[in-house]
N, C-alpha and C positions, 0 to 999 in steps of 0.2 A: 106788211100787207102786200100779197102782189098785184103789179100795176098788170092791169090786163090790157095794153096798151104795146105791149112787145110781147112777142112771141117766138120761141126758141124748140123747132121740132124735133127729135133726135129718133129716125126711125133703127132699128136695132136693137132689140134686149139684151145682149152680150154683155161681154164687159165693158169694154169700148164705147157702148151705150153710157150704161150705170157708170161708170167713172167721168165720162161729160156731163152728164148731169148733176154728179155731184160736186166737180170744180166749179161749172155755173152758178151753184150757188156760193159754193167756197170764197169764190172771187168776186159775189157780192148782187149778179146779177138780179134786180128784182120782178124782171117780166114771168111770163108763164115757160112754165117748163115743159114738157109733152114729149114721153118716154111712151112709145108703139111697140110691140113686140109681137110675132106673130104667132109665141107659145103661149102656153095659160102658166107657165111658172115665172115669178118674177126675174129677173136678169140673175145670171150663176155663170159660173166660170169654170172652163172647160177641161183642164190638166186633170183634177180629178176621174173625171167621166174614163178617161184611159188609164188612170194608176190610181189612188189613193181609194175613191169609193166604187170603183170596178173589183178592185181586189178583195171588197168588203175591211178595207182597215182605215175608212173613214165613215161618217154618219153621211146620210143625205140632207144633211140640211148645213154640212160644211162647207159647201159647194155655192151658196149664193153669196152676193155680192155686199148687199146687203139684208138687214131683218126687214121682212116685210112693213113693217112700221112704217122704216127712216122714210118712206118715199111722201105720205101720207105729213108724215112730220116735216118734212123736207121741202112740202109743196113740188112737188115732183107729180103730176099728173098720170097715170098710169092706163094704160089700153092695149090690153095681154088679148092673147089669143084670136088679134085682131090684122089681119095681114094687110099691107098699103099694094092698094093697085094702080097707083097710076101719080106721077107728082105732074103739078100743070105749074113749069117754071115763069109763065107769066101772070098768073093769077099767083103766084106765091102760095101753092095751095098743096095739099097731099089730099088724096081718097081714099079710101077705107074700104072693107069688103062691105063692110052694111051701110055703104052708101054715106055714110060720115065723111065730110068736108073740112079739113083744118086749115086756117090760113096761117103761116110763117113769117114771120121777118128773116129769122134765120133758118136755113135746114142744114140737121147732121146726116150723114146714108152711114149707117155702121150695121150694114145687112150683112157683113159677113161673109163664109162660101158654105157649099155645100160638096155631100160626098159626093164625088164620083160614079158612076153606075156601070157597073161590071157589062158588058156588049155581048151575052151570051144566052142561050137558052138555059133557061131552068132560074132564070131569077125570079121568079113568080112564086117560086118556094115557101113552104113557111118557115125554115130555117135559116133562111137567107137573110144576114145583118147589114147593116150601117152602122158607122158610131161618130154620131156628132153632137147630137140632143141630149137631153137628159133623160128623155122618155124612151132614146134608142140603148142609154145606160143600164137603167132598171130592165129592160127587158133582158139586154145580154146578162147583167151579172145571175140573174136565174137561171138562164142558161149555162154557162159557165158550171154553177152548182150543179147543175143537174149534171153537164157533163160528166165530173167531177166523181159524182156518185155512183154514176151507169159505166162508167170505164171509156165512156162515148168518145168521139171523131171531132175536132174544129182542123177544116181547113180555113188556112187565112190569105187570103189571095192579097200579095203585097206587101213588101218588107221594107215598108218605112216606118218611120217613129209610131205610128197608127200600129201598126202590122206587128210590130216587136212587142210593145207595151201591152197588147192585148194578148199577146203570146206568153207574155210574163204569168202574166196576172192568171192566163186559163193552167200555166203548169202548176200555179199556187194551188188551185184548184183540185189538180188530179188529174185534169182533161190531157185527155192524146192530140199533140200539136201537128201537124203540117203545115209550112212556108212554102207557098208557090210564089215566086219571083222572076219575072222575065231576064234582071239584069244579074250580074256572075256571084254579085255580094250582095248583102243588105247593103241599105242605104247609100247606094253606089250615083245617085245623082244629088245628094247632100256632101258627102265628104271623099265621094272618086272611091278607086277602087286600094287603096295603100292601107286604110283602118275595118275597111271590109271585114275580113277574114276575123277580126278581135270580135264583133257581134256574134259572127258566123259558130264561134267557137265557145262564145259566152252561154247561149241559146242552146246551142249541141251537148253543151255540159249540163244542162237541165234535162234535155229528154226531148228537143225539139227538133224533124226533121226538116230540113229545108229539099226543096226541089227549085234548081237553079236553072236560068236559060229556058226557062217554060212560063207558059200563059196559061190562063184558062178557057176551055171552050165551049166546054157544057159542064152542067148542074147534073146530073143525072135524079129524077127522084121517082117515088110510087105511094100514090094517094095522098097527093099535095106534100111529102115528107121526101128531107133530102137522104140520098143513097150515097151518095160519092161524087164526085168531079172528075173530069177527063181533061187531059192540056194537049196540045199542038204538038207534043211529041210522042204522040200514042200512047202516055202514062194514065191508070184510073187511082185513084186516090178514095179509100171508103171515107164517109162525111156524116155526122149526122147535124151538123149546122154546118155554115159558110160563113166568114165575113168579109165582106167587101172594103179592102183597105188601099186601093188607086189612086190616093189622090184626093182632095177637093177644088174645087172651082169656084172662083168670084162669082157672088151675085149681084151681076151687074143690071139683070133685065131693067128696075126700076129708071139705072141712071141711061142706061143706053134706048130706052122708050121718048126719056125726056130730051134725050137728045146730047145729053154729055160725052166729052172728050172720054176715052177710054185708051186702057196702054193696051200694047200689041198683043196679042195671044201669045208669042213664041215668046213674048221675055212674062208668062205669067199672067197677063190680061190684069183685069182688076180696073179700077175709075183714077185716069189720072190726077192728079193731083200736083199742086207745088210744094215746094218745103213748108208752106203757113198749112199745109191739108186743103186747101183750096181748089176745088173744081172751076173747070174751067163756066160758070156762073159762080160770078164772085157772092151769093148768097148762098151757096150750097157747099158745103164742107164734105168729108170724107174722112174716113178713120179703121183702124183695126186689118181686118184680112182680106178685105175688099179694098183698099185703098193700096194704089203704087203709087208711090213718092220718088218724088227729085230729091235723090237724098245729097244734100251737099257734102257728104264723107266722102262715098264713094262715085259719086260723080255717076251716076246713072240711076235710073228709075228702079224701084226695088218694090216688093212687092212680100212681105212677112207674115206667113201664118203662123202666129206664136202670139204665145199667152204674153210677152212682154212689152210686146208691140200693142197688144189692144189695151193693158195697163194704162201705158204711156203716152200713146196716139190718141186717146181720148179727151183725157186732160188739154195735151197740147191742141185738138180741135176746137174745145172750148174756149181757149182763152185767145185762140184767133178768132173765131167767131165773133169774141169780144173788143177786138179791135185793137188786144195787145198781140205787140210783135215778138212773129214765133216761127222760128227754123229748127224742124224737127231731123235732128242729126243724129238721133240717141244709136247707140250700136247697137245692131241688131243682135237677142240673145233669146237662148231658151233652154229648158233642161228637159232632161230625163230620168225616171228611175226605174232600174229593170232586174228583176232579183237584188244581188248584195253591192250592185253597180250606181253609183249615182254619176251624172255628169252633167256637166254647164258647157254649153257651146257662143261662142261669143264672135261677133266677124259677120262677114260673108264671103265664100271663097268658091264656089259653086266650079265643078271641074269643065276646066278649060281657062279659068281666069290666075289658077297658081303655077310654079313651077318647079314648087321643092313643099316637101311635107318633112318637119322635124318633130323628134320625139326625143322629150327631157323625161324621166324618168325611166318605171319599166312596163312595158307593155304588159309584157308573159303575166306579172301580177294586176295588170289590172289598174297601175296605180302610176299615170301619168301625166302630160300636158302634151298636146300635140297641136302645130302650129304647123296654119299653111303660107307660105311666101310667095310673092313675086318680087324678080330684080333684090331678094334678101330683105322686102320687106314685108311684118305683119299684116297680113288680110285677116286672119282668122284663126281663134286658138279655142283647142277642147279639153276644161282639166275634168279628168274620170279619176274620182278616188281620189282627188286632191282637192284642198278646198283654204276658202279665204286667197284665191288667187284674180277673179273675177276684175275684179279692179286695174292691177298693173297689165294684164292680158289686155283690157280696152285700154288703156292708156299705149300700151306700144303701138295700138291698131290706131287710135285716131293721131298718134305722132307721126306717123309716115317713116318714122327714122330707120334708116337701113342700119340694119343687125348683122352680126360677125353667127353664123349658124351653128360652129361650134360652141361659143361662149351660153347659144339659146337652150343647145342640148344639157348642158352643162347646170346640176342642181345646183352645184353650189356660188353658181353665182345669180346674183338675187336679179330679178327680173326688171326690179326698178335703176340698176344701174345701167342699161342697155338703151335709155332713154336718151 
């Protein structure tokens, strides 16, 4: 029976959400649970949405966290498509858009971020996407089809893992790609510009054209319908949708209303937090893509939108909430799949923080591990095409131990002897 006597909020439907909730109870706790969301689908999880059931080669009901059941089963309280406007951290209270009052012992903020929004005329389009929701999924993957069918136009403004994976998936399709990218290579502010050109090439070998060192500046369209895009260096691009793939943003307004610490913009923004997930009100925790942490690895506040982090981070919010002690150090990881390419990224290495980039294996095929250094030691390692390596890769990363560079290029010698 739950003691209605403590009370545990968890605003967020994510994952990050749904896996707090569900260690809260794992670990025993008996008060009330109260899982907010401000979609009407229960909590679901995001990698899909850009690969598996965008490409249509997974169902849509693979995508959630749990069966709509467990929560009912699970005494997990549930209030979808309900947005929180306002927390009053001295009444211990959340607000609700329909005027619903909840009061707290504890509160989780796993609100997540949001896309980006392209700064240009012509976003008013009706062809003009996001992709973060489930709801922004199902709309593009019929798009896509349609593309697919009509021989149609996807520009994708933006060449990060968003911009690639949606790229994948539209050439599965049939759709005619365009990459507009301000910076020289894809994902040139993830992994520097040295692994660039292997995307560049990967992409190019499918049928997708990239446009580099360009932005976009208008939408061009006629009777609410997109025509084409224009960029900053007098190029027109024919379009018959857009996606907008810049980036997302913390959503911080609830905590920065209440009045919470927040990290800086320029390292990522987001709600700070300490290694327990703890805002600075030691009743309000933080987790998933909205949460920067003091990560005690690497010694600075980090800020992780990836699926493994909201995994992880949630869990570990819950069981500080609960009062068990918890330093959330996990290495930051994420994957990809883009055509016949899978890859695992492990580290953080962000350019300006390495000063050598090694590669064990072979690029040219596609079938490597590449590792970024400082002073010769592990920050950050990516195996593409290579697999069951995950493990000694973090293990060299949370060892600090300086590595001989050759011996790391070198297959044949096993990774876990560099330790």
């Amino acid at each position: 029976m739950v003691d209605a006597h403590r009370t545990f909020v968890i605003v967020g439907g994510g994952l990050a959400g749904a896996k707090a909730a569900e260690t809260l109870r794992a670990e025993g706790f008996g008060g009330r649970v109260i899982l907010i969301g401000d979609e009407r689908d229960h909590p679901y999880e995001r990698p899909p949405l850009s690969k598996g059931y965008l490409a249509a080669k997974a169902e849509r009901d693979s995508v959630f966290v749990h069966e709509r059941g467990w929560y009912a089963a699970s005494d997990v309280e549930l209030h979808l498509g309900q947005p929180v406007t306002s927390v009053d951290r001295y009444a211990r209270s959340v607000h609700l858009g329909d005027s619903t009052v909840i009061h707290y012992d504890k509160l989780l903020l796993a609100t997540g971020a949001e896309p980006r929004r392209l700064p240009v005329p012509g976003t008013d389009l009706v062809g003009v996407h996001h992709l973060r929701r489930l709801a922004h999924a199902d709309r593009l993957r019929n798009v896509l089809a349609g593309l697919g069918r009509d021989n149609g136009h996807l520009v994708i403004a933006g060449a990060g893992w968003i911009g690639l994976e949606v790229a994948a998936a539209a050439r599965g399709y049939g759709a005619e790609v365009t990459v507009v990218e301000a910076e020289p290579t894809p994902l040139h502010g993830v992994m520097g510009p040295e692994l660039g050109q292997i995307f560049t090439d990967l992409h190019s070998d499918h049928g997708v054209r990239f446009h580099f060192g360009a932005r976009l500046t208008e939408i061009v369209g006629q009777d609410g319908q997109v025509l084409a895009v224009r960029t900053d260096d007098g190029e027109e691009h024919p379009a018959h949708h857009v996606l907008a793939a810049i980036g997302a943003a913390p959503r911080t307004a609830l905590a920065e209303a209440a009045g919470l610490e927040l990290a800086d913009r320029s390292a990522g923004g987001g709600i700070a937090v300490d290694a327990a997930l703890r805002t600075s009100d030691p009743n309000i925790y933080a987790a998933g893509d909205v949460a920067a942490v003091e990560h005690p690895l690497f010694g600075a506040r980090l800020r992780v939108e990836h699926w493994a982090n909201a995994l992880n981070g949630g869990p570990a919010a819950a069981r500080s909430m609960l009062g068990r002690e918890t330093s959330y150090d996990r290495v930051p990881y994420f994957f990809s799949d883009q055509y016949d390419l899978g890859l695992e990224y492990s580290g953080w290495a962000p350019p300006g923080h390495y000063d050598q980039v090694v590669i064990r294996g072979d690029a040219g095929k596609r079938e490597f591990i590449a590792f970024w250094l400082k002073d010769h030691r592990v920050l950050a390692g990516m195996n593409v095409n290579v697999w069951d390596v995950t493990d000694p890769v973090q293990e060299l990363i949370r060892s600090g131990a300086r590595v001989d560079p050759d011996a790391l290029s070198d297959p044949s010698v096993p990774l876990s002897s560099l330790l």
